[in-house]
mmCIF file of the C-alpha atoms, coordinates in Angstrom:
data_MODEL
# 
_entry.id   MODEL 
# 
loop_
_atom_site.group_PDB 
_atom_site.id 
_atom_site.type_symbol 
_atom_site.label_atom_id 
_atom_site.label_alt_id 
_atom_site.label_comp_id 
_atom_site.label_asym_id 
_atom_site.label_entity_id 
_atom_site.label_seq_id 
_atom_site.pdbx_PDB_ins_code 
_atom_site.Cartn_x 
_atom_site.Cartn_y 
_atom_site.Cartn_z 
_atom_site.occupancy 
_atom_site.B_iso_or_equiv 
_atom_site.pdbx_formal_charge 
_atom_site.auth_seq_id 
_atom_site.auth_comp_id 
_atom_site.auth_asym_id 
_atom_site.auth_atom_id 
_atom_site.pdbx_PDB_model_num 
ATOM 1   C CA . UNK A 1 1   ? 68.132 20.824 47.783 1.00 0.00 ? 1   UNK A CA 1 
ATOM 2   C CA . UNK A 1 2   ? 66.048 17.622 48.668 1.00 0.00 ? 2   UNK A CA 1 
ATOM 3   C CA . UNK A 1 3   ? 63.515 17.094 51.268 1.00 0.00 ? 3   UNK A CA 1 
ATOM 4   C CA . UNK A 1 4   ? 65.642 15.622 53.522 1.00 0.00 ? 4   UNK A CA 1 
ATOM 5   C CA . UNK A 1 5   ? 67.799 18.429 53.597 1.00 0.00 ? 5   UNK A CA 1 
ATOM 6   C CA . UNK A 1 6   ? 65.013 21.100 54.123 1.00 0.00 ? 6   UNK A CA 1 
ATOM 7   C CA . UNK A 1 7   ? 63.549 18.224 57.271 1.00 0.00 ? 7   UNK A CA 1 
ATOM 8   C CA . UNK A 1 8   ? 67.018 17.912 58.741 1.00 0.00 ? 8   UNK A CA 1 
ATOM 9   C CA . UNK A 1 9   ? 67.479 21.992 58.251 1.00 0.00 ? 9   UNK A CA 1 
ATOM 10  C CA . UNK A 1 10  ? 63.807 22.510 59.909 1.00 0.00 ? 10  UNK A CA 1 
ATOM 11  C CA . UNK A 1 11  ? 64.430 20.159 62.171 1.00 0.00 ? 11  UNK A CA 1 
ATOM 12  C CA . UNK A 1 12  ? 67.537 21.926 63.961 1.00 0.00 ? 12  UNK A CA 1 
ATOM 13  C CA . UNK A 1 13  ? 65.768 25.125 64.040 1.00 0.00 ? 13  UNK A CA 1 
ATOM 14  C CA . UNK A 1 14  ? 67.495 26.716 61.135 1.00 0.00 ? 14  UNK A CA 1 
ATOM 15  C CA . UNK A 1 15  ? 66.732 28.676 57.796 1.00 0.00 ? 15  UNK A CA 1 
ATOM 16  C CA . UNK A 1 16  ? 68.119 29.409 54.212 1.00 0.00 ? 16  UNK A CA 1 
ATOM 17  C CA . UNK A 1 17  ? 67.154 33.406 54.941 1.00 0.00 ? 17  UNK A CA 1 
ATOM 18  C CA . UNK A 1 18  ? 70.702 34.013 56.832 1.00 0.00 ? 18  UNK A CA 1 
ATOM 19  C CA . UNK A 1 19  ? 74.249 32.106 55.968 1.00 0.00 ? 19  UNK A CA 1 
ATOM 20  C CA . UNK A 1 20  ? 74.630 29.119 58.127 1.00 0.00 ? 20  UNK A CA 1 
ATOM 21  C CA . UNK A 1 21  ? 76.808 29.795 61.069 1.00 0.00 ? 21  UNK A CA 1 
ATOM 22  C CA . UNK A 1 22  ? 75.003 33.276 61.680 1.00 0.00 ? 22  UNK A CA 1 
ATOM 23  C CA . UNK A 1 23  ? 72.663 34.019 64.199 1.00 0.00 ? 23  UNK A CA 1 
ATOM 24  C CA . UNK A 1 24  ? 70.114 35.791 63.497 1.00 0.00 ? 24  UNK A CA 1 
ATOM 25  C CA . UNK A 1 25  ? 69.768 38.689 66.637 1.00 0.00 ? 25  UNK A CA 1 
ATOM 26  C CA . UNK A 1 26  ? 66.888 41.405 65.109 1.00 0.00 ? 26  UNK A CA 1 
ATOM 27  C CA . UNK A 1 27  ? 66.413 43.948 67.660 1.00 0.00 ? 27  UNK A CA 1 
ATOM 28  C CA . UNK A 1 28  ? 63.022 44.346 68.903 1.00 0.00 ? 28  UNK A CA 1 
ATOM 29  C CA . UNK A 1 29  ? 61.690 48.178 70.598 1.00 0.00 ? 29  UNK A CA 1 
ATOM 30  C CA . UNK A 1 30  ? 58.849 48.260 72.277 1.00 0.00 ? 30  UNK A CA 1 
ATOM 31  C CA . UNK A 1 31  ? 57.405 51.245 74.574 1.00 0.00 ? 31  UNK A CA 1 
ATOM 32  C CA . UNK A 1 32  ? 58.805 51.645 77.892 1.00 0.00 ? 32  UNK A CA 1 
ATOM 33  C CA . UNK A 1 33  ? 54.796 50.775 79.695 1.00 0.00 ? 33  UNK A CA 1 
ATOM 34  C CA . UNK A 1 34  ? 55.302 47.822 77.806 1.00 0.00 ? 34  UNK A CA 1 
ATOM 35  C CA . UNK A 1 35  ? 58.804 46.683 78.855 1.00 0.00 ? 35  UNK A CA 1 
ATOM 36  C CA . UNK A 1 36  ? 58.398 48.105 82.608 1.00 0.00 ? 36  UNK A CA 1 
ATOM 37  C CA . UNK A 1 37  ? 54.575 46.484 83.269 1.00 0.00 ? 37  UNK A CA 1 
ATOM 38  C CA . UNK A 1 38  ? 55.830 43.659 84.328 1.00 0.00 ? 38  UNK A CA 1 
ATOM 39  C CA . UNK A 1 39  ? 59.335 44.846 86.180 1.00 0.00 ? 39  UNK A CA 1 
ATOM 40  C CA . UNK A 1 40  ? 59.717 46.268 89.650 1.00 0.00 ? 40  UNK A CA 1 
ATOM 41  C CA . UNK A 1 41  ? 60.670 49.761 88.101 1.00 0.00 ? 41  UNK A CA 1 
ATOM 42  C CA . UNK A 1 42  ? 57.460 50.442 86.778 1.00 0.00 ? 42  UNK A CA 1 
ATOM 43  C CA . UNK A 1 43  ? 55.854 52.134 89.312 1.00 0.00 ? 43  UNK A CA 1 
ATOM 44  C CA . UNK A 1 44  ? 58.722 54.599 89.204 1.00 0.00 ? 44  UNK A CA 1 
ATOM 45  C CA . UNK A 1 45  ? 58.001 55.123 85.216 1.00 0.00 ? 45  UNK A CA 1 
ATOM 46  C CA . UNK A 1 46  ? 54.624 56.434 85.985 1.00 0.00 ? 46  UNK A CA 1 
ATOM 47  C CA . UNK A 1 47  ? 55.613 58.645 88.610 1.00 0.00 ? 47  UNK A CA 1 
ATOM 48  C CA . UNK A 1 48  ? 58.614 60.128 86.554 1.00 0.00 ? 48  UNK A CA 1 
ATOM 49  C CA . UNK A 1 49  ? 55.965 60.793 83.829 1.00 0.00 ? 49  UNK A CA 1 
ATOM 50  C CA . UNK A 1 50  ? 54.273 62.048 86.174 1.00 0.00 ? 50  UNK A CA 1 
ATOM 51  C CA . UNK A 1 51  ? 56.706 64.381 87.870 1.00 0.00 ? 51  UNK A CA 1 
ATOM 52  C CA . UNK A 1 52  ? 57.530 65.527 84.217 1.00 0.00 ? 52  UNK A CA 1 
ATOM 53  C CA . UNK A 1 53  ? 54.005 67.105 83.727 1.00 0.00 ? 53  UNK A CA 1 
ATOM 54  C CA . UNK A 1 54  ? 53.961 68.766 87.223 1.00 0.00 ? 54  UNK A CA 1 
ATOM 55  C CA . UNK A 1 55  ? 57.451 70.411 86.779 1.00 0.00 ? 55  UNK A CA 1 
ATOM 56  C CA . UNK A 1 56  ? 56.289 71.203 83.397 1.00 0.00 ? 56  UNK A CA 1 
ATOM 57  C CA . UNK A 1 57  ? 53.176 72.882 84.689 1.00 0.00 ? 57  UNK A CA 1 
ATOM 58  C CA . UNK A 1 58  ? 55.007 74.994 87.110 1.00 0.00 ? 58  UNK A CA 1 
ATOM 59  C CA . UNK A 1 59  ? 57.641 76.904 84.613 1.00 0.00 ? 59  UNK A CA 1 
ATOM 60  C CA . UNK A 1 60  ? 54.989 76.615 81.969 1.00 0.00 ? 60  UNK A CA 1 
ATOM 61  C CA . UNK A 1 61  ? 53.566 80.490 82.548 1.00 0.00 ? 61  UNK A CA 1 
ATOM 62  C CA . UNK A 1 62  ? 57.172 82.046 83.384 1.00 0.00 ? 62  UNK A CA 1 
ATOM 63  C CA . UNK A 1 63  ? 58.744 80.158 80.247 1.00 0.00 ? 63  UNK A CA 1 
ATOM 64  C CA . UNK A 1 64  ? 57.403 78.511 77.430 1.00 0.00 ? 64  UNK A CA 1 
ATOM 65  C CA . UNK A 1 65  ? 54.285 79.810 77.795 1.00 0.00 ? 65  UNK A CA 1 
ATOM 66  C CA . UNK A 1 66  ? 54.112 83.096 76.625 1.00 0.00 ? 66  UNK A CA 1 
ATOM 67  C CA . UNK A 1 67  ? 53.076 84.942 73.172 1.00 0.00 ? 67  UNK A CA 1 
ATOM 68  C CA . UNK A 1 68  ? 50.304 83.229 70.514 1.00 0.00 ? 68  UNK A CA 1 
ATOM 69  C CA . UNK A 1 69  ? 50.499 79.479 72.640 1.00 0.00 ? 69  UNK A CA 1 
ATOM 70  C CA . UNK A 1 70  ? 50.166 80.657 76.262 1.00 0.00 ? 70  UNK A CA 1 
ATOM 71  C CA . UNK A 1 71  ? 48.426 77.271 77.277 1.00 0.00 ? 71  UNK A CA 1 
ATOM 72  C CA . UNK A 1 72  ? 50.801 74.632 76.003 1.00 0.00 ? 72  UNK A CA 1 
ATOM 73  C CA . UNK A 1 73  ? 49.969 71.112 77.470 1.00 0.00 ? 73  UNK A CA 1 
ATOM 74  C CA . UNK A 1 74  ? 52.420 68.121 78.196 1.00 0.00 ? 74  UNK A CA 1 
ATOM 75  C CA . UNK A 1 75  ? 50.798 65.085 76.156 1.00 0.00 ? 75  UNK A CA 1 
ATOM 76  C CA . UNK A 1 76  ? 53.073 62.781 76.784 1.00 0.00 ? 76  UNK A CA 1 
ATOM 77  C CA . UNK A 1 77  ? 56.930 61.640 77.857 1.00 0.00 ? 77  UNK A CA 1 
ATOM 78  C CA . UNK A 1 78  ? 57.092 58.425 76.221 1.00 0.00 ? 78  UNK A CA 1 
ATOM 79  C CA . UNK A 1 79  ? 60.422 56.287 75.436 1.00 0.00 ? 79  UNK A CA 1 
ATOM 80  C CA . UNK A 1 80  ? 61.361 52.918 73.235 1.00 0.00 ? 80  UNK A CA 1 
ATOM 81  C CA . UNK A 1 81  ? 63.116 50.452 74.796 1.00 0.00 ? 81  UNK A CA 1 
ATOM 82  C CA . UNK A 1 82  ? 65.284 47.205 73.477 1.00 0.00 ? 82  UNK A CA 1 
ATOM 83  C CA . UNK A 1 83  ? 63.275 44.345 74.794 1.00 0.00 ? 83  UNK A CA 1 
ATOM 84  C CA . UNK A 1 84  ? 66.029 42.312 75.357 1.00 0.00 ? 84  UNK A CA 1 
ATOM 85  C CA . UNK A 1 85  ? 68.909 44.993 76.267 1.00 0.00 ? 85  UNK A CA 1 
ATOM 86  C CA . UNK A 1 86  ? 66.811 47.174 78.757 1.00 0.00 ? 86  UNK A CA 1 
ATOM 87  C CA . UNK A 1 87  ? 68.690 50.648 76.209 1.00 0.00 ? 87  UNK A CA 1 
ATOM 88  C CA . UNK A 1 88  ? 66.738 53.397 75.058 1.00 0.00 ? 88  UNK A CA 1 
ATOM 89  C CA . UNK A 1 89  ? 66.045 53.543 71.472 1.00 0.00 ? 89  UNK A CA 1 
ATOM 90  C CA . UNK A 1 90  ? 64.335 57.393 71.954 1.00 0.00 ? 90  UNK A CA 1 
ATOM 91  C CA . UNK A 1 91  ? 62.855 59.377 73.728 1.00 0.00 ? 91  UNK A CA 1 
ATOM 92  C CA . UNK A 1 92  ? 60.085 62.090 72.832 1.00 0.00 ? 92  UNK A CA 1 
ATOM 93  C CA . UNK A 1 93  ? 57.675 64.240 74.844 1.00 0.00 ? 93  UNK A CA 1 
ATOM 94  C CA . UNK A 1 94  ? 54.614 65.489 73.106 1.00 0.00 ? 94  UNK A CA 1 
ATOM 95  C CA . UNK A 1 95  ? 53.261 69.078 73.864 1.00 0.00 ? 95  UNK A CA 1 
ATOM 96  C CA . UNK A 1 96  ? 50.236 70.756 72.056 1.00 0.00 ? 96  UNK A CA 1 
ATOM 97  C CA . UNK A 1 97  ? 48.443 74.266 72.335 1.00 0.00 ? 97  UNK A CA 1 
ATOM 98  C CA . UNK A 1 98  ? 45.921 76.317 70.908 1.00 0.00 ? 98  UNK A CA 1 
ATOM 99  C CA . UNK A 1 99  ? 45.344 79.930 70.071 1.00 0.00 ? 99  UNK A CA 1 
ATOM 100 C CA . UNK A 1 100 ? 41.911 81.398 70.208 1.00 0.00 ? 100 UNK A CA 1 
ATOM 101 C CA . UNK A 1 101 ? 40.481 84.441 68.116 1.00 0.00 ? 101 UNK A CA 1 
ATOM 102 C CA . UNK A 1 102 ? 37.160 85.622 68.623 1.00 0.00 ? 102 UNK A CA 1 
ATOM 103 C CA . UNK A 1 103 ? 35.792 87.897 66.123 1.00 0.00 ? 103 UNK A CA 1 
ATOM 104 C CA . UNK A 1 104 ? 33.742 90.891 67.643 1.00 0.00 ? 104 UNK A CA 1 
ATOM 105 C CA . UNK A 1 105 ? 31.255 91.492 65.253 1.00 0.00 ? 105 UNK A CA 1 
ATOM 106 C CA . UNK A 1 106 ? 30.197 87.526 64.465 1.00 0.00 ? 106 UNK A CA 1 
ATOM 107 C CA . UNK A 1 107 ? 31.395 85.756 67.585 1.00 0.00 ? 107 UNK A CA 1 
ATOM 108 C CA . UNK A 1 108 ? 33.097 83.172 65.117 1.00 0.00 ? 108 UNK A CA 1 
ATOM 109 C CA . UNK A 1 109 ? 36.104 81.680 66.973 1.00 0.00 ? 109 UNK A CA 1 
ATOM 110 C CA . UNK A 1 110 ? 39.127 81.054 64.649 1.00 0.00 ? 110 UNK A CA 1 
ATOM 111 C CA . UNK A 1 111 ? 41.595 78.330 66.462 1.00 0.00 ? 111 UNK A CA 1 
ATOM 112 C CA . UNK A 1 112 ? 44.968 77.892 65.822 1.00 0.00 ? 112 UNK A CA 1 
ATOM 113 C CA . UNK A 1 113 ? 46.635 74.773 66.822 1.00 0.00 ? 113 UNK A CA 1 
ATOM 114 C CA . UNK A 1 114 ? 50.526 73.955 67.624 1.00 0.00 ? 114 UNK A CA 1 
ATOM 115 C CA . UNK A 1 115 ? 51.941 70.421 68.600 1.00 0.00 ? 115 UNK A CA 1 
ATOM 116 C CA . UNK A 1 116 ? 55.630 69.965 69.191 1.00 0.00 ? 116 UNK A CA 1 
ATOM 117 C CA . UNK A 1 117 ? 57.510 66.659 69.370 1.00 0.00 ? 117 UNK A CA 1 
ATOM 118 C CA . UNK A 1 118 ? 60.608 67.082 71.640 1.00 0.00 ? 118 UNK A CA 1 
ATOM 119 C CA . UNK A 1 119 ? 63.547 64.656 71.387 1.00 0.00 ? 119 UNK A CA 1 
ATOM 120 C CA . UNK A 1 120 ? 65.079 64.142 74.554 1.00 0.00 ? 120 UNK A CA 1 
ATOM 121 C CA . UNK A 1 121 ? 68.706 64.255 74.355 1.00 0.00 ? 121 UNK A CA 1 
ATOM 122 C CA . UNK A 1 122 ? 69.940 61.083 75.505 1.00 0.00 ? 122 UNK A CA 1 
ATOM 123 C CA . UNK A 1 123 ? 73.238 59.591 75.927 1.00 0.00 ? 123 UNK A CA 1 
ATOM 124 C CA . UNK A 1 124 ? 73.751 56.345 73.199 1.00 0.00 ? 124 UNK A CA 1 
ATOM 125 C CA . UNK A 1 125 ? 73.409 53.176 74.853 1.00 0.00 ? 125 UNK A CA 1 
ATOM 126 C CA . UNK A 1 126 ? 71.349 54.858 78.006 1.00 0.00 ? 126 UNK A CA 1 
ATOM 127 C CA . UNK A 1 127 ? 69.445 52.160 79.446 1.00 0.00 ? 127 UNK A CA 1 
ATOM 128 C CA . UNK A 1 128 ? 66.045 52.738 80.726 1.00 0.00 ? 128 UNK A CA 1 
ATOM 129 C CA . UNK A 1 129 ? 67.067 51.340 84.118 1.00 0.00 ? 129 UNK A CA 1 
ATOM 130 C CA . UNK A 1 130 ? 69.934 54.481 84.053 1.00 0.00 ? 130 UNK A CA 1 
ATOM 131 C CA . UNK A 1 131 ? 67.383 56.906 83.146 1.00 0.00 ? 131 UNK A CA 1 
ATOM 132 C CA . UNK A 1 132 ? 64.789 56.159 85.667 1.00 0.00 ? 132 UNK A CA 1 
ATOM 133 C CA . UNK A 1 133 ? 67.538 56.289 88.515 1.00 0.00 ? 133 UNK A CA 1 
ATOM 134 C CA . UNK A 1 134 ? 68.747 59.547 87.214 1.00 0.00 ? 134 UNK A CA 1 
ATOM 135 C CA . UNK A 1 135 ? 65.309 60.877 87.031 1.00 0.00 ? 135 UNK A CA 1 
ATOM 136 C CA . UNK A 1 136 ? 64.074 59.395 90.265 1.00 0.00 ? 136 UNK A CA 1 
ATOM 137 C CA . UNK A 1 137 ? 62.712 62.467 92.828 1.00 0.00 ? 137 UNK A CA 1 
ATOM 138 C CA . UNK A 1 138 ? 60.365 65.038 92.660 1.00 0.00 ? 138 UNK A CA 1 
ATOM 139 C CA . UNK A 1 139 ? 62.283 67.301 89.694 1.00 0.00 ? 139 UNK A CA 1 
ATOM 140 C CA . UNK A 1 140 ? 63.532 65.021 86.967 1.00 0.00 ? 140 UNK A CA 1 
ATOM 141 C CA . UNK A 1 141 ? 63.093 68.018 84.498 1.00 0.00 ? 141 UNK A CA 1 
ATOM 142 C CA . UNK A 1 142 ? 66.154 69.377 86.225 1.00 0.00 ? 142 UNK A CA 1 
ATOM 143 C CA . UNK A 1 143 ? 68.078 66.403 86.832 1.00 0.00 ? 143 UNK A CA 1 
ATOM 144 C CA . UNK A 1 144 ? 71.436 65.591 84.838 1.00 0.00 ? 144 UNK A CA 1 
ATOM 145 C CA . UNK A 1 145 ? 70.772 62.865 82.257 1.00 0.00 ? 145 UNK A CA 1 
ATOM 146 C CA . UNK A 1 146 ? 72.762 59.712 82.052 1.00 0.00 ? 146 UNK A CA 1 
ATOM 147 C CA . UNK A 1 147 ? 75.937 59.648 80.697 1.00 0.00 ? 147 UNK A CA 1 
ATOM 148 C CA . UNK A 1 148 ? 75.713 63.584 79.712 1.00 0.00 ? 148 UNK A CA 1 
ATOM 149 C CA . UNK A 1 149 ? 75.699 67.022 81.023 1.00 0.00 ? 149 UNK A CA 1 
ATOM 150 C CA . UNK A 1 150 ? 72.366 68.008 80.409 1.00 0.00 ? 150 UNK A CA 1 
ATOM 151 C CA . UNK A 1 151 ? 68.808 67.781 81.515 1.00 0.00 ? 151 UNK A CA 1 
ATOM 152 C CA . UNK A 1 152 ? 65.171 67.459 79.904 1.00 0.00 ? 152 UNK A CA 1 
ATOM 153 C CA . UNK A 1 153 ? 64.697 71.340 80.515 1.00 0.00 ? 153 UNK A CA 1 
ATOM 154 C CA . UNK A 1 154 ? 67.849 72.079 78.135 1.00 0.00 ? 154 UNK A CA 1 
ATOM 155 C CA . UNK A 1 155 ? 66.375 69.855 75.466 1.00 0.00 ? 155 UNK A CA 1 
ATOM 156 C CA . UNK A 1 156 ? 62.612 71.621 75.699 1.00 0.00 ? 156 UNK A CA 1 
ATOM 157 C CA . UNK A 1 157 ? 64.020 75.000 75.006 1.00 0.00 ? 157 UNK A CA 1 
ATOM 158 C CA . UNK A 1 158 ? 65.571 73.637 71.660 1.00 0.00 ? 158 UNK A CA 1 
ATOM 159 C CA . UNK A 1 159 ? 62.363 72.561 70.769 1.00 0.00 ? 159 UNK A CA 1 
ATOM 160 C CA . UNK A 1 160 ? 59.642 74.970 72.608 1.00 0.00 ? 160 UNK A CA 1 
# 
């Protein structure tokens, strides 16, 4: 190829890296603070996050808190998010606990540590506008997930 192919070729904007004739689409995830910052819907991402920790706090003790890890802690519910498509790529929330033993005779404290990464079980093609309308209210830990039959609490006892 001569230079003045590879000008004319630069010059409209195209490349030798994909066949002429096919666009190159690449798709590009980012997290959902990202995407939402600059939307109307992000105030309602932060409070479903933060609805998620609250209803999370409350069964806590009856639930998944019991045995070695009695103090698990929500870390985060976080979510990635087609930048040009608005649909979920995944969703995970983050949970970590400790266990404390306290020998008698030295007062040396042994810790044990847990973290757990919990896939929320989302619907293909669930767009993050979808989920944050399901989810709106003061329990989305109970509420029915887009485009399925289950909720976030069904998914954390597969994983808790």
């Amino acid at each position: 190829m001569n230079t003045r192919s590879w000008l004319v070729l630069s010059t409209l904007g195209l490349s030798l890296s994909a066949p002429l004739g096919v666009a190159q689409t690449r798709s590009s995830y980012v997290d959902a603070t990202s995407y939402l910052s600059s939307r109307p819907e992000y105030p309602a991402w932060l409070e479903l996050r933060s609805n998620l920790k609250a209803d999370f706090d409350d069964i806590c003790g009856d639930t998944f808190c019991e045995g070695d890890y009695s103090n698990i802690q929500s870390l985060r519910f976080q979510c990635s998010v087609n930048s040009k498509t608005g649909v979920i790529g995944q969703c995970v929330w983050t949970f970590a606990a400790s266990n404390e033993e306290i020998n008698p005779t030295t007062g040396a404290i042994t810790v044990q540590t847990q973290t757990w990464t919990c896939q929320s079980p989302l619907a293909s093609g669930t767009t993050m506008t979808a989920l944050l309308a399901a989810l709106s209210g003061p329990s989305p830990l109970y509420a029915t997930l887009p485009g399925t039959s289950t909720t976030l609490y069904a998914g954390l006892g597969d994983c808790l």
